[in-house]
MIDOSE-1310 file (N, C-alpha, C; in nm, 2 decimals, decimal comma, always signed):
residues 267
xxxx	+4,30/-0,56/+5,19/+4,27/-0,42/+5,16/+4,39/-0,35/+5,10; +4,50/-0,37/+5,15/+4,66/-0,29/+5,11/+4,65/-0,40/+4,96; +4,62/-0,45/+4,91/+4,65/-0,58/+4,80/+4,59/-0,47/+4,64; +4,43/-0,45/+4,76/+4,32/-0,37/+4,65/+4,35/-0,26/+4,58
xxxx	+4,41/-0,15/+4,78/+4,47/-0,03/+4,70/+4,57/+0,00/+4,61; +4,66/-0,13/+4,60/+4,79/-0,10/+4,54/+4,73/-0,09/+4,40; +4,64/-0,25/+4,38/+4,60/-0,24/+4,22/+4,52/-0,16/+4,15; +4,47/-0,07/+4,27/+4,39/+0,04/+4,23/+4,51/+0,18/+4,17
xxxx	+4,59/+0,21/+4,25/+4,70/+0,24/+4,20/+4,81/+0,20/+4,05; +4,81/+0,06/+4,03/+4,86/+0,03/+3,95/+4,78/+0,05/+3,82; +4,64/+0,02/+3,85/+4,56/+0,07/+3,73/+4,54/+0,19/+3,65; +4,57/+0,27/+3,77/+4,54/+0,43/+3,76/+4,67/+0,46/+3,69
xxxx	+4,80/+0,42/+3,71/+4,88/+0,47/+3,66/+4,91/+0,39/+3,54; +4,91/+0,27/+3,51/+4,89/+0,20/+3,37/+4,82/+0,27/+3,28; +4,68/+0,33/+3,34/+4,56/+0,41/+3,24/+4,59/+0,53/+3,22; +4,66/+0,60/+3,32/+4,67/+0,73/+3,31/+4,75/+0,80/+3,16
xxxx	+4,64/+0,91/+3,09/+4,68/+0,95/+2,95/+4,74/+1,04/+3,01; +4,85/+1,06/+2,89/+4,96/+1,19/+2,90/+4,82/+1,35/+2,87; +4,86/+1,44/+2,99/+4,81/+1,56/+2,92/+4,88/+1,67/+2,88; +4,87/+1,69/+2,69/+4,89/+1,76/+2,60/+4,88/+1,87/+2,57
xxxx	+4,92/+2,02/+2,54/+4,85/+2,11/+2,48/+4,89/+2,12/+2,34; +4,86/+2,18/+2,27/+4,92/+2,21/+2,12/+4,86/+2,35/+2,11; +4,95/+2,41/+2,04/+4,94/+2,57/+1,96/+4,79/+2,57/+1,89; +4,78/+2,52/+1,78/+4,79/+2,53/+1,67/+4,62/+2,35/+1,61
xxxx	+4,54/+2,38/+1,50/+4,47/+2,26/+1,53/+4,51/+2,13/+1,45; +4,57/+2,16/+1,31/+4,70/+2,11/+1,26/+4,76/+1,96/+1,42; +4,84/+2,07/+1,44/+4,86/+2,00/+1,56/+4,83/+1,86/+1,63; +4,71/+1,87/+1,65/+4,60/+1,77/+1,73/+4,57/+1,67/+1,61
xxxx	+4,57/+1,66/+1,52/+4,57/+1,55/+1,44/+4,73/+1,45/+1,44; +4,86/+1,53/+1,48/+4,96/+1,51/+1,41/+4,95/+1,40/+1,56; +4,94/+1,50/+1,70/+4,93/+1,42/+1,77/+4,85/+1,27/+1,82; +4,77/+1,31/+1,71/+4,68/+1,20/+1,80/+4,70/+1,07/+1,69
xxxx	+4,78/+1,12/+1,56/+4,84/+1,02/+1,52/+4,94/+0,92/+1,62; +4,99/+0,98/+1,65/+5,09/+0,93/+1,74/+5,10/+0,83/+1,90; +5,00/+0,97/+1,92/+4,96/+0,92/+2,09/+4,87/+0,84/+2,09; +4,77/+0,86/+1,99/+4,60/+0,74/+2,01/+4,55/+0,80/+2,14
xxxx	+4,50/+0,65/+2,21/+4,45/+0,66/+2,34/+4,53/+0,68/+2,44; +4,67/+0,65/+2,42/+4,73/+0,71/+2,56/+4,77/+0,87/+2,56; +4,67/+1,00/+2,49/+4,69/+1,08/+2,56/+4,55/+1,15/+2,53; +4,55/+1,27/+2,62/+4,46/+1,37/+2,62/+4,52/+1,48/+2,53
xxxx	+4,42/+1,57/+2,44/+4,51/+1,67/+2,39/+4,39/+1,79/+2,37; +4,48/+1,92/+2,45/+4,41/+2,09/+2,45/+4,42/+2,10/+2,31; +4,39/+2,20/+2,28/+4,42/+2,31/+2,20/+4,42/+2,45/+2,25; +4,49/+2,50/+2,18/+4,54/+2,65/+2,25/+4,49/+2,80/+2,14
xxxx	+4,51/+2,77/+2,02/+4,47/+2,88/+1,91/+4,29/+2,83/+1,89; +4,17/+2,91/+1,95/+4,13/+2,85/+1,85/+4,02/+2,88/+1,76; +3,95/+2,85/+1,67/+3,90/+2,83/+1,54/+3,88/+2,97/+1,56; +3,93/+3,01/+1,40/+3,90/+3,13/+1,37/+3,95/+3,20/+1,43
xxxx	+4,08/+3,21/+1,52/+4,18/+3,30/+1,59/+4,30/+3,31/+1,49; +4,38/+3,40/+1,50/+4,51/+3,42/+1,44/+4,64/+3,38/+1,53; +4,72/+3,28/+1,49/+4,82/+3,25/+1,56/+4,92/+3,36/+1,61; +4,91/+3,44/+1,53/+4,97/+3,58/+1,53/+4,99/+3,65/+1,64
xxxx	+4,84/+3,68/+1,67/+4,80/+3,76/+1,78/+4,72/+3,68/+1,89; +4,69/+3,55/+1,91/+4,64/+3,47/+2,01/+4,68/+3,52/+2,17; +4,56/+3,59/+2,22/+4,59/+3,51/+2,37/+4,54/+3,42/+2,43; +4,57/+3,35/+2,56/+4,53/+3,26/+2,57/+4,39/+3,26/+2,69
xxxx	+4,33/+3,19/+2,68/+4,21/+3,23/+2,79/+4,20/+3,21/+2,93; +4,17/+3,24/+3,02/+4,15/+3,16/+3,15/+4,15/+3,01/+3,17; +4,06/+2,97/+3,13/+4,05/+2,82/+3,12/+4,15/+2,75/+3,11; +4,23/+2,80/+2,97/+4,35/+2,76/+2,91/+4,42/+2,75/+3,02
xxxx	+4,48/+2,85/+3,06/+4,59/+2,86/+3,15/+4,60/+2,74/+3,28; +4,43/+2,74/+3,32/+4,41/+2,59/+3,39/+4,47/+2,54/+3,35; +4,41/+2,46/+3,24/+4,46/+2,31/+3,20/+4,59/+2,31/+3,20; +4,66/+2,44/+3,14/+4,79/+2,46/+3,11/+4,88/+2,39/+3,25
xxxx	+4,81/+2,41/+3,40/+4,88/+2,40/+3,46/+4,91/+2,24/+3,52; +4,82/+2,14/+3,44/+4,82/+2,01/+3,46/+4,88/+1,94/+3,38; +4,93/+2,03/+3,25/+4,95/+1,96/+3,15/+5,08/+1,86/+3,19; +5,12/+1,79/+3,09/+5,28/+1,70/+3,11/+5,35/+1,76/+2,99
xxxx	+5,33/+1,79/+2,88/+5,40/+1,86/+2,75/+5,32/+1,92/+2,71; +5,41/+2,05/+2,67/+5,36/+2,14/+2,55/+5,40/+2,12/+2,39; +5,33/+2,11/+2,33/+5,44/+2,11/+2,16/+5,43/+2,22/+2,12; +5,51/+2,29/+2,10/+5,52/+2,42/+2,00/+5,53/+2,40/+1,86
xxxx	+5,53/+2,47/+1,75/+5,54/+2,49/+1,67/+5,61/+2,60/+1,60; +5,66/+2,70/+1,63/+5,70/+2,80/+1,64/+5,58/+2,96/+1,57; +5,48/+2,90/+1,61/+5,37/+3,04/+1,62/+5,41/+3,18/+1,64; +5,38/+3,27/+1,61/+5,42/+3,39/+1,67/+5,34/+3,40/+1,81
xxxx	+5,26/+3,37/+1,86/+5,21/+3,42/+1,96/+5,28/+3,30/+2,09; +5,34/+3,25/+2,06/+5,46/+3,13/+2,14/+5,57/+3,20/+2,16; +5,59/+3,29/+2,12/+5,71/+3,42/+2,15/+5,69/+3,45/+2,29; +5,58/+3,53/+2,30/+5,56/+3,57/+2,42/+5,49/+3,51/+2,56
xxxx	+5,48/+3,37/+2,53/+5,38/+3,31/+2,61/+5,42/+3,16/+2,66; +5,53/+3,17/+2,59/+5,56/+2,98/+2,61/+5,63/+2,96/+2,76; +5,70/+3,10/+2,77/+5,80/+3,15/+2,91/+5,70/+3,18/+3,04; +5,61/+3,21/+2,98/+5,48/+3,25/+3,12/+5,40/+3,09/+3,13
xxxx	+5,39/+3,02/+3,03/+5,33/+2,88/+3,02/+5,42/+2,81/+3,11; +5,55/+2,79/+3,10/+5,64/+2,72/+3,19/+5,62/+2,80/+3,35; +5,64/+2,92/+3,37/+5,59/+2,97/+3,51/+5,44/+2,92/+3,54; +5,37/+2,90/+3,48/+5,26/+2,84/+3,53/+5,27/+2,70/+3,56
xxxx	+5,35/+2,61/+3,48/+5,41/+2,49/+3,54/+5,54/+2,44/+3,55; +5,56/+2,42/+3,63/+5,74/+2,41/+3,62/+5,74/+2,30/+3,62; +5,68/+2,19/+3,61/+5,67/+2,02/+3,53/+5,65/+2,01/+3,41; +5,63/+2,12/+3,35/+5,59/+2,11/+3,21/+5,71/+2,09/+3,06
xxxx	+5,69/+2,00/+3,03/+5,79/+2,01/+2,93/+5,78/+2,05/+2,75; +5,80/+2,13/+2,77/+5,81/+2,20/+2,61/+5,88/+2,16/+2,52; +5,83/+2,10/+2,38/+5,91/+2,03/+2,28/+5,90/+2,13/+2,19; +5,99/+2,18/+2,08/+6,00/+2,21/+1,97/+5,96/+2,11/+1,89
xxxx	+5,88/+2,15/+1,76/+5,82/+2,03/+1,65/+5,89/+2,05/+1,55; +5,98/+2,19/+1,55/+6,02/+2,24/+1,40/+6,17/+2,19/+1,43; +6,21/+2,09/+1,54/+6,33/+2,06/+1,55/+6,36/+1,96/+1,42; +6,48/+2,00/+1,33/+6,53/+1,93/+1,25/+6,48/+1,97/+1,10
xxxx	+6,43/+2,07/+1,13/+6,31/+2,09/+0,95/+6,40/+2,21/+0,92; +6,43/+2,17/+0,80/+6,50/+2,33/+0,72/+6,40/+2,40/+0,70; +6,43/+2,57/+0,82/+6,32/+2,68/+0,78/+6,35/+2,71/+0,68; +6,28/+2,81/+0,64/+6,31/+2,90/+0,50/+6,26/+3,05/+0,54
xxxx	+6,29/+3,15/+0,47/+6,24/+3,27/+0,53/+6,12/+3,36/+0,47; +6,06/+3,42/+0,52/+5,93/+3,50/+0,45/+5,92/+3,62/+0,49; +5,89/+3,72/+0,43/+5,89/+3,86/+0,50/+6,01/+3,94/+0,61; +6,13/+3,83/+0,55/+6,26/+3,86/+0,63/+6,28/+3,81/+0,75
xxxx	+6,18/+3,70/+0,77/+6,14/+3,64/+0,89/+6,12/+3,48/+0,93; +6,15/+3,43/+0,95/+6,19/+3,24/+0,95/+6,02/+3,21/+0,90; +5,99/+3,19/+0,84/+5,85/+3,14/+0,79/+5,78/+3,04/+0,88; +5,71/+3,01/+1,00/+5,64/+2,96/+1,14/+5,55/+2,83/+1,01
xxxx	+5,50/+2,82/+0,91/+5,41/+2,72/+0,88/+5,46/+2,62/+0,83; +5,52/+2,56/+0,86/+5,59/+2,44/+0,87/+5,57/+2,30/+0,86; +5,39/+2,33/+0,86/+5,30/+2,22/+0,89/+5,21/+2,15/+0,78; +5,25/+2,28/+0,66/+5,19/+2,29/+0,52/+5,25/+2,20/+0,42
xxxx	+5,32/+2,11/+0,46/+5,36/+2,02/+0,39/+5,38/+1,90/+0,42; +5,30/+1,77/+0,37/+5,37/+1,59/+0,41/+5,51/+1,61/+0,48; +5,63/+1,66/+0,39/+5,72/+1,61/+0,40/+5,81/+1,67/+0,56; +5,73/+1,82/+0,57/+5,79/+1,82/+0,72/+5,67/+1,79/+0,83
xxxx	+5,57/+1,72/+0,79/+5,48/+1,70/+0,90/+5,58/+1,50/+0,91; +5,66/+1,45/+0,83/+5,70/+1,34/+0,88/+5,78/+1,34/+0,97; +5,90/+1,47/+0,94/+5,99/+1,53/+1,06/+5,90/+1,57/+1,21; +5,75/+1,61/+1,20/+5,70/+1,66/+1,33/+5,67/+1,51/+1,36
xxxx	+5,63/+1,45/+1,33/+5,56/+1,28/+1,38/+5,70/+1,23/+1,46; +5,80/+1,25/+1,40/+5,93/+1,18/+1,44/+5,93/+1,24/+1,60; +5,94/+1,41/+1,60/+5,97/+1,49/+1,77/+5,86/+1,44/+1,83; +5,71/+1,40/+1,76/+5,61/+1,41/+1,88/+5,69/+1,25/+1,95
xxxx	+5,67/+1,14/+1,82/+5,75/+1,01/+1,90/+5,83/+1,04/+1,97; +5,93/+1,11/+1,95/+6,05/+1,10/+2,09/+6,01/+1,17/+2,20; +5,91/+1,24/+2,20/+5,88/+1,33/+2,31/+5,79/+1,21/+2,35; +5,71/+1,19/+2,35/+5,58/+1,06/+2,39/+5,67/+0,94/+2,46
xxxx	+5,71/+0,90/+2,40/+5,83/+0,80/+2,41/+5,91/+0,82/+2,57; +5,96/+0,89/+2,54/+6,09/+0,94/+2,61/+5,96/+0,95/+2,73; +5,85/+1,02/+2,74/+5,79/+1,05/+2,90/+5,73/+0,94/+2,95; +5,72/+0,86/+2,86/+5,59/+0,73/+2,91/+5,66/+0,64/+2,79
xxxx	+5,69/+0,55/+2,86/+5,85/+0,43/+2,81/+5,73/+0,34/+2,84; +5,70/+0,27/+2,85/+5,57/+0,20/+2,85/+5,51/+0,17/+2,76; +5,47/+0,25/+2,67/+5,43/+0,32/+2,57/+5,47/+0,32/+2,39; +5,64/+0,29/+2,45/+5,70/+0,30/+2,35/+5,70/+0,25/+2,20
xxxx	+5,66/+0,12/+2,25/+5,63/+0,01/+2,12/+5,46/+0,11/+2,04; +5,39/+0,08/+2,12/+5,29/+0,12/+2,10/+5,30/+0,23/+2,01; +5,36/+0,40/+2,03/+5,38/+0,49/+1,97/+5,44/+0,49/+1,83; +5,60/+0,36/+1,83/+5,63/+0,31/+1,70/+5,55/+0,29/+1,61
xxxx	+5,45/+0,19/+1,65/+5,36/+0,15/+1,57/+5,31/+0,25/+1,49; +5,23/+0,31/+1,55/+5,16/+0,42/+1,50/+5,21/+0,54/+1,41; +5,35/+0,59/+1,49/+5,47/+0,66/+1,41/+5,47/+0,58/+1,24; +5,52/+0,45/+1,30/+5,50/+0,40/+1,09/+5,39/+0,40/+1,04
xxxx	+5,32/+0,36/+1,08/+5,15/+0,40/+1,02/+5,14/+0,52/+0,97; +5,18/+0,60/+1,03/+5,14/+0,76/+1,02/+5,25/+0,81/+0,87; +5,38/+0,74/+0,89/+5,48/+0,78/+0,82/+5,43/+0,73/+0,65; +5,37/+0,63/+0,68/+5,31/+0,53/+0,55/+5,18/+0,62/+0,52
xxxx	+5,11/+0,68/+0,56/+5,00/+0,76/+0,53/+5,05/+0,90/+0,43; +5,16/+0,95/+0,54/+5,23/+1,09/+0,50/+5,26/+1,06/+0,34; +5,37/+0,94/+0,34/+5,39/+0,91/+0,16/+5,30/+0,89/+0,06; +5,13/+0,86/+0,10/+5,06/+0,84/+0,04/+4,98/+0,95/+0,00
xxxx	+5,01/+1,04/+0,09/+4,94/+1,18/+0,07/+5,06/+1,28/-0,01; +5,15/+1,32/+0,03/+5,23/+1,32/-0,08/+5,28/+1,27/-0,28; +5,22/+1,15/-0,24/+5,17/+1,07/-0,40/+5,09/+1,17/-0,46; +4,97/+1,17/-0,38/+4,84/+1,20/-0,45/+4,83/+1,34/-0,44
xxxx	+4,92/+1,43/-0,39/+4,91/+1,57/-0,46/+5,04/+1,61/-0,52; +5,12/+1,54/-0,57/+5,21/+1,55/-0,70/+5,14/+1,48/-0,83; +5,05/+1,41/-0,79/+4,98/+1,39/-0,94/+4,89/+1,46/-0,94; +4,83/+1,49/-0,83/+4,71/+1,61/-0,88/+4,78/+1,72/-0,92
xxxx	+4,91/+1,75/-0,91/+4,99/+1,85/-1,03/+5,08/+1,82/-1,07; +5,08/+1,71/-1,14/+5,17/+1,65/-1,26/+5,17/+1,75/-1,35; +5,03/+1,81/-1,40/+4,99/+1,86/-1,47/+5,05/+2,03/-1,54; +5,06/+2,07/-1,37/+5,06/+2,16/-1,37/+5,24/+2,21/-1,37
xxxx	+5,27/+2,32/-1,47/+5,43/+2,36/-1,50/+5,53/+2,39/-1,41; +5,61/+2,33/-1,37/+5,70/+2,35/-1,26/+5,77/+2,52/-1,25; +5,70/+2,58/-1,15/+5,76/+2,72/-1,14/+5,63/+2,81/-1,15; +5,53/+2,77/-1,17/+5,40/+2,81/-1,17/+5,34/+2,88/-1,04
xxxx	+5,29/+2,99/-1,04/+5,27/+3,11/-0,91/+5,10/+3,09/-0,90; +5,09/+3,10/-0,80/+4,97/+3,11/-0,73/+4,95/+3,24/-0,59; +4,83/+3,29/-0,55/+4,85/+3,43/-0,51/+4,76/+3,39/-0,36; +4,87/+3,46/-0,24/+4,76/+3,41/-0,15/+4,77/+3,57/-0,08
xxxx	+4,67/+3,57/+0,02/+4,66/+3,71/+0,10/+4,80/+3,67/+0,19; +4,79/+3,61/+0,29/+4,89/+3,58/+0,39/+4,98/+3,48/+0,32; +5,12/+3,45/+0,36/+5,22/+3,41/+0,28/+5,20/+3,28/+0,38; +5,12/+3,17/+0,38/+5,09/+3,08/+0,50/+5,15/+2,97/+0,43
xxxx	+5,19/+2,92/+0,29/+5,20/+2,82/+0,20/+5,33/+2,82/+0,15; +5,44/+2,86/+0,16/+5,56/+2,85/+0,12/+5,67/+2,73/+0,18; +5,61/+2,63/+0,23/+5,70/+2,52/+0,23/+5,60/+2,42/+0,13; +5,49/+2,41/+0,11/+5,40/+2,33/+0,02/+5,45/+2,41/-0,13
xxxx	+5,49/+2,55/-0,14/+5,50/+2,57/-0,29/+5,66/+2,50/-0,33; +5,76/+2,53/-0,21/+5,87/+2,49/-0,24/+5,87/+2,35/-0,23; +5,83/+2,24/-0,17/+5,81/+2,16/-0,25/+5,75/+2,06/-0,34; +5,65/+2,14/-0,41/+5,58/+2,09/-0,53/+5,64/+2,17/-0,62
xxxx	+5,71/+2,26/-0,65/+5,77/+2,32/-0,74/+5,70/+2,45/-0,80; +5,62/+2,49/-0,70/+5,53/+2,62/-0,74/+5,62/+2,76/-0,67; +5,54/+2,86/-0,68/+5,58/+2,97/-0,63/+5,48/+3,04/-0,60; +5,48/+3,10/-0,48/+5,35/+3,16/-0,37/+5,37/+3,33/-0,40
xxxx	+5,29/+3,42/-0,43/+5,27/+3,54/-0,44/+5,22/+3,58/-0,36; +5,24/+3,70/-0,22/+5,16/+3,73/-0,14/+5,14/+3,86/-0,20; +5,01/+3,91/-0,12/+4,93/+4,04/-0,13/+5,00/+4,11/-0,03; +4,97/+4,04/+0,07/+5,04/+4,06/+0,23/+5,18/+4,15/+0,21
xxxx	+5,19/+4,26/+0,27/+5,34/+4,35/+0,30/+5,36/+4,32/+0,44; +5,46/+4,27/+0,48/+5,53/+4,31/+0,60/+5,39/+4,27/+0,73; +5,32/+4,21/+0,70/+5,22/+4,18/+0,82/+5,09/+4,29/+0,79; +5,12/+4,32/+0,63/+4,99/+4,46/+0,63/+4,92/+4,45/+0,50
xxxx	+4,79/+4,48/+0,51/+4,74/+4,55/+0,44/+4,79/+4,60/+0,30; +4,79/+4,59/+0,18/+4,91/+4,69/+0,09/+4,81/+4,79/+0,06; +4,92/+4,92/+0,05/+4,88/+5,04/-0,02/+4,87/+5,05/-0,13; +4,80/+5,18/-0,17/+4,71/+5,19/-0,33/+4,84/+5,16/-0,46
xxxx	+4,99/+5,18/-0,40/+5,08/+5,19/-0,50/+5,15/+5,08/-0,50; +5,12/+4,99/-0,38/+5,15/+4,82/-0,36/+5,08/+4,77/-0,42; +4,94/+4,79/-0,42/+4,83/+4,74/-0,53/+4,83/+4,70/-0,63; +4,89/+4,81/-0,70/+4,95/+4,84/-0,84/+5,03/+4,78/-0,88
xxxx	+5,10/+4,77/-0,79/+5,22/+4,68/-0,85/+5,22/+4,50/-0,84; +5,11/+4,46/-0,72/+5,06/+4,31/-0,72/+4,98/+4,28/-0,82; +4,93/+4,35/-0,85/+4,82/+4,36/-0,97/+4,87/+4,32/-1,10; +4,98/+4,38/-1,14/+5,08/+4,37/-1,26/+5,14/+4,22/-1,22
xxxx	+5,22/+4,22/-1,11/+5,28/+4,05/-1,09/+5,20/+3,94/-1,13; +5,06/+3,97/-1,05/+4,97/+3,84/-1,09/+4,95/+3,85/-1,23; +4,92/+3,93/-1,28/+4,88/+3,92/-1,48/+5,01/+3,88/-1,53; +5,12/+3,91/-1,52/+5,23/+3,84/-1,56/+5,26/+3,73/-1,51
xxxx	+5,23/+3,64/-1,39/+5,21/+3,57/-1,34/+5,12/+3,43/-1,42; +5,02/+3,53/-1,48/+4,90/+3,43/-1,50/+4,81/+3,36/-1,44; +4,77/+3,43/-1,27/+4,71/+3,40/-1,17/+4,56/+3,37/-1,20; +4,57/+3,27/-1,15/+4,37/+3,20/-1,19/+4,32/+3,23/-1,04
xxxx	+4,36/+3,24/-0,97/+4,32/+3,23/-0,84/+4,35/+3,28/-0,70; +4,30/+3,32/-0,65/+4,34/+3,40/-0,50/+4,30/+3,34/-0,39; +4,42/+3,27/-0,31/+4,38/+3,20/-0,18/+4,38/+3,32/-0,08; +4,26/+3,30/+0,05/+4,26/+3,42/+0,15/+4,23/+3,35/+0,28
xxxx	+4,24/+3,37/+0,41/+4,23/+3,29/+0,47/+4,11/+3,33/+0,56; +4,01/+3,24/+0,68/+3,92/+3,32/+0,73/+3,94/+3,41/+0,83; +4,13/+3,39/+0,87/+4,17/+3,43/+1,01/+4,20/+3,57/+0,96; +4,22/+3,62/+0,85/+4,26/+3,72/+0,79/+4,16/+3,86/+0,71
xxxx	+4,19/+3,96/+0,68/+4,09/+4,03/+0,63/+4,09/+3,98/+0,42; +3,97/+4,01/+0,34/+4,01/+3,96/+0,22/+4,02/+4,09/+0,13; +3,99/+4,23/+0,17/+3,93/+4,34/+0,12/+4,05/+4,37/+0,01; +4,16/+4,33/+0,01/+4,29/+4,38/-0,09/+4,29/+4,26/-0,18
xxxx	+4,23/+4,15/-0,14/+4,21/+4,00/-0,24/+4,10/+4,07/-0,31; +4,00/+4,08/-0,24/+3,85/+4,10/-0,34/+3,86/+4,23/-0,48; +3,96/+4,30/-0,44/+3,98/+4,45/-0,53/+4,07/+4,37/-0,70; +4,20/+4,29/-0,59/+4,26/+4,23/-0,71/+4,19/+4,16/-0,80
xxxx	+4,08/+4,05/-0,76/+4,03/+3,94/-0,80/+3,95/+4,00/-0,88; +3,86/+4,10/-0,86/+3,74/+4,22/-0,92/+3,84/+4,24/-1,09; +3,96/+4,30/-1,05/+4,03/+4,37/-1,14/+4,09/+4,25/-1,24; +4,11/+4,15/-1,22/+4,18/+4,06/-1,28/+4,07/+3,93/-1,36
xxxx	+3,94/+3,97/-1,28/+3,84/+3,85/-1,31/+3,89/+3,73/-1,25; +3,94/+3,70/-1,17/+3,96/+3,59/-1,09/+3,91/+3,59/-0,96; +3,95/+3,39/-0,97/+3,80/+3,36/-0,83/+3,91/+3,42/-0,66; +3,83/+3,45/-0,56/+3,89/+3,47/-0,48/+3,86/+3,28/-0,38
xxxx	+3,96/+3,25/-0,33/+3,89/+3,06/-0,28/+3,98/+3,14/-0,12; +3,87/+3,05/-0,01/+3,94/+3,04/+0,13/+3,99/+2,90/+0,15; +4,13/+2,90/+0,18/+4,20/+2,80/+0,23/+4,31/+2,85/+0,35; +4,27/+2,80/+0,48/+4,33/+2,79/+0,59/+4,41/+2,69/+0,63
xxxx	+4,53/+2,75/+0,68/+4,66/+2,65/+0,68/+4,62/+2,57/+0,84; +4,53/+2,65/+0,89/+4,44/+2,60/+1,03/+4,36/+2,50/+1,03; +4,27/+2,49/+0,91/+4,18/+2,35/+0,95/+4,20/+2,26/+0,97; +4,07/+2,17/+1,01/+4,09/+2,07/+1,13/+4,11/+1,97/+1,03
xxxx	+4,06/+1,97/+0,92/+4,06/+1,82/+0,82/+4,19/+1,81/+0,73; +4,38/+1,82/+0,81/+4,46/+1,88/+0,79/+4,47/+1,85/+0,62; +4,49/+1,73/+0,59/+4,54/+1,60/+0,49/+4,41/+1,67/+0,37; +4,31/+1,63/+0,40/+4,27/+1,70/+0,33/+4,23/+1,82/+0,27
xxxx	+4,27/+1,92/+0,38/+4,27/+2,04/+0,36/+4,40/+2,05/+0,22; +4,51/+2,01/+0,26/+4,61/+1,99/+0,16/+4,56/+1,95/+0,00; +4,56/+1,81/+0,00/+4,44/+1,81/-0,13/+4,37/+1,87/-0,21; +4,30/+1,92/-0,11/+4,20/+2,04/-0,17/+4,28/+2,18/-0,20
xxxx	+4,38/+2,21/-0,17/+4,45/+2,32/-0,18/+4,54/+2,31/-0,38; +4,61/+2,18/-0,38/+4,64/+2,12/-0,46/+4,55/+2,12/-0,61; +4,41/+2,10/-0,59/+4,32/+2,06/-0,67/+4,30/+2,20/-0,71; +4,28/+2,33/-0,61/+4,27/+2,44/-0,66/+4,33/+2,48/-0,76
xxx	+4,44/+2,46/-0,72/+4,56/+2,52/-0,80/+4,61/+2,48/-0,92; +4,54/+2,34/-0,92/+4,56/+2,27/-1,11/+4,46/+2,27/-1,17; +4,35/+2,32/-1,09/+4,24/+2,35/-1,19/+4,24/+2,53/-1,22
């Protein structure tokens, strides 16, 4: 009987998946590159929420309290909540993803999307490995594996949207409502125009003057997002004859969400 329970025990803990939360839905792909089947993974923002202003739900806070890691990303709404996440578990271990990635700044403020580009989503593959790794050593080989797999995908996806804008003139602007795309412009060699002031809405004399940028600019297109309002995109696009396109730095289809962002923008 003591023979059965042990290996009932040994099973249980050999099987047992790490449980996960992530910010962000981005996220949950990056992870599950990584982890596969040895983890479970929450999500915390979700669809069609603003990272910005997210709270988190009842439920949430459950699971929150069983979790084994948190990954952040540096979200705005991770400001105020990651400190009460840890008081809800004090086993919980919180990893930074943005460890090691050169920020850059936007609106006077460290720019949180970090996620909008191949080349720093290879830097987050690297923290989730060492975080995964480091809790469940067991595991380890297994996570490598997949780490290069993942790293080998990253370069392939990277290929294929520098030639989907081979095309297109190095220094070339593109106009979005929220400024969510400024590590993808910086490195493809583009330049991102926001509508967006300071987290707002622009006024009738802000207008005016985005208005003028984009025509000098030579803007074909206006990205807006659905977590966002479009009403100061729709006025410009009216005025300028250009298309208004929704692209979210949130969707779940990450890799290709990117692509398709790319494709906009050279066409």
């Amino acid at each position: 009987m003591k023979k059965i329970v042990l290996l009932i025990i040994l099973t249980v803990q050999i099987f047992a998946k790490l449980n996960i939360i992530v910010s962000i839905q981005p996220e949950v792909e990056f992870v599950n590159k990584i982890g596969g089947n040895r983890v479970d993974i929450d999500l915390m923002v979700e669809a069609g929420s603003s990272p910005h202003t997210y709270e988190p739900k009842v439920y949430q806070m459950k699971k929150l309290s069983k979790a084994d890691l948190y990954f952040a990303i540096g979200v705005e709404f991770e400001k105020s909540w990651l400190d009460r996440f840890k008081n809800q578990n004090r086993k919980l271990k919180i990893i930074d993803l943005s460890k090691d990635i050169n920020r850059t700044f936007n609106n006077r403020e460290l720019d949180p999307h970090i996620w909008t580009t191949p080349l720093n989503v290879k830097i987050i593959a690297k923290n989730i490995f060492n975080a995964l790794s480091t809790l469940d050593k067991n595991g380890t080989t297994y996570y490598k594996q997949n780490l290069d797999n993942y790293l080998k995908e990253l370069d392939k996806l990277d290929r294929e949207i520098r030639d989907i804008l081979k095309d297109v003139p190095k220094g070339s602007s593109f106009m979005v409502f929220h400024p969510a795309w400024g590590y993808f412009a910086k490195d493809y060699g583009l330049k991102e125009l926001a509508i967006e002031i300071d987290g707002k809405e622009p006024k009738p004399r802000e207008l005016i003057r985005v208005i003028k940028e984009a025509k000098r600019a030579k803007v074909k297109a206006i990205f807006t997002q659905p977590e966002f309002s479009d009403k100061s995109a729709k006025i410009i696009a009216d005025t300028l004859k250009i298309r208004v396109i929704k692209a979210s730095p949130l969707a779940k289809d990450w890799a290709n969400n990117l692509l398709n962002l790319a494709k906009a923008i050279a066409n």
